[in-house]
N, C-alpha and C positions, 0 to 999 in steps of 0.2 A: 504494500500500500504506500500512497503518497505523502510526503509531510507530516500532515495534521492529523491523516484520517488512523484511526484503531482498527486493527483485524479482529472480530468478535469470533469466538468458537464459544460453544455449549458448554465449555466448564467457567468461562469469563463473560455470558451473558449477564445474569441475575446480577451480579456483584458490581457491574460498570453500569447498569441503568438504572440504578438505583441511586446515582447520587448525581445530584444536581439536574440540570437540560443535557437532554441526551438524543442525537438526530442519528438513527440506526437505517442504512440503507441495505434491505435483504435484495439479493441478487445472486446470478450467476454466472460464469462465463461463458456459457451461450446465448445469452440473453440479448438480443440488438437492443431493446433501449435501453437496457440497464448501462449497457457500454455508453451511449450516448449521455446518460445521466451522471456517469462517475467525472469528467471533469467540474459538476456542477456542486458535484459531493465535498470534492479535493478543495475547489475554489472556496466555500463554505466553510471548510475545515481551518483554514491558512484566515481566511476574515474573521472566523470567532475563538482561536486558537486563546487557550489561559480561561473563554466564559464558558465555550458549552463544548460537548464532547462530540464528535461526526465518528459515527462506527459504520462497518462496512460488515456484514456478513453473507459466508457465501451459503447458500441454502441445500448448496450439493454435496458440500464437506459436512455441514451441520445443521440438522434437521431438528432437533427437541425445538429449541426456540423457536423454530420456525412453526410448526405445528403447534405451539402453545398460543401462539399470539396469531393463528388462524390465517396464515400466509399464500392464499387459493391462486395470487398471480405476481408475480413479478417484473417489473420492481415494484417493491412495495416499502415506502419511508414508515417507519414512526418514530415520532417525537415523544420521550419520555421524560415526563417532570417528578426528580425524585421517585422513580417506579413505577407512577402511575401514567397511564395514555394516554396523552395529552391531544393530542393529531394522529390524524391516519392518513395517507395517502394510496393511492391504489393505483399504478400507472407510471406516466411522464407526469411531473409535475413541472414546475418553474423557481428558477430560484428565487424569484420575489414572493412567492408563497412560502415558501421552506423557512427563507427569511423573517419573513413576517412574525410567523410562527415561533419561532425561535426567540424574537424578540420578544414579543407578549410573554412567553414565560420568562423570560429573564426578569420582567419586567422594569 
């Protein structure tokens, strides 16, 4: 992974979304949008790098998490405040959404 972003696996989910804003992008490397979404991921990571945490998990190494949090299509963001789900995304999104979002919880 790039920079800022975190590689999530299923023994270091729970424990990294649980504290603070947390913007977890499930993906895979087959995935065409999800490619097209990771420099949107990376860029986000490097702009809120020290406030909130950008994790990346891939969904084909590590399935618990993904299955727990109900993950039917990728890529699929969520935004985790302190554990709990704050945002969901389901798709392409845009960074001025992701952003947005990110910021409200920060508040």
């Amino acid at each position: 992974m790039a920079g800022n972003v975190v590689e999530l696996t299923d023994e270091t989910f729970e424990s990294t979304v649980s504290d603070g804003a947390v913007l977890v992008d499930f993906w895979a490397p087959w995935c065409g949008p999800c490619k097209m979404l990771t420099p949107v991921v990376e860029e986000i990571a490097d702009e809120y790098a020290g406030k909130a945490t950008i994790c990346k998990m891939n969904t084909d190494d590590h399935r618990d998490a993904a299955v727990k949090h109900a993950i039917s299509a990728i890529p699929t963001l969520i935004l985790f405040n302190n554990g709990e789900v704050a945002k969901k995304w389901v798709g392409l999104t845009t960074k001025d959404d992701l952003t947005a979002a990110i910021d409200e919880t920060l508040g």
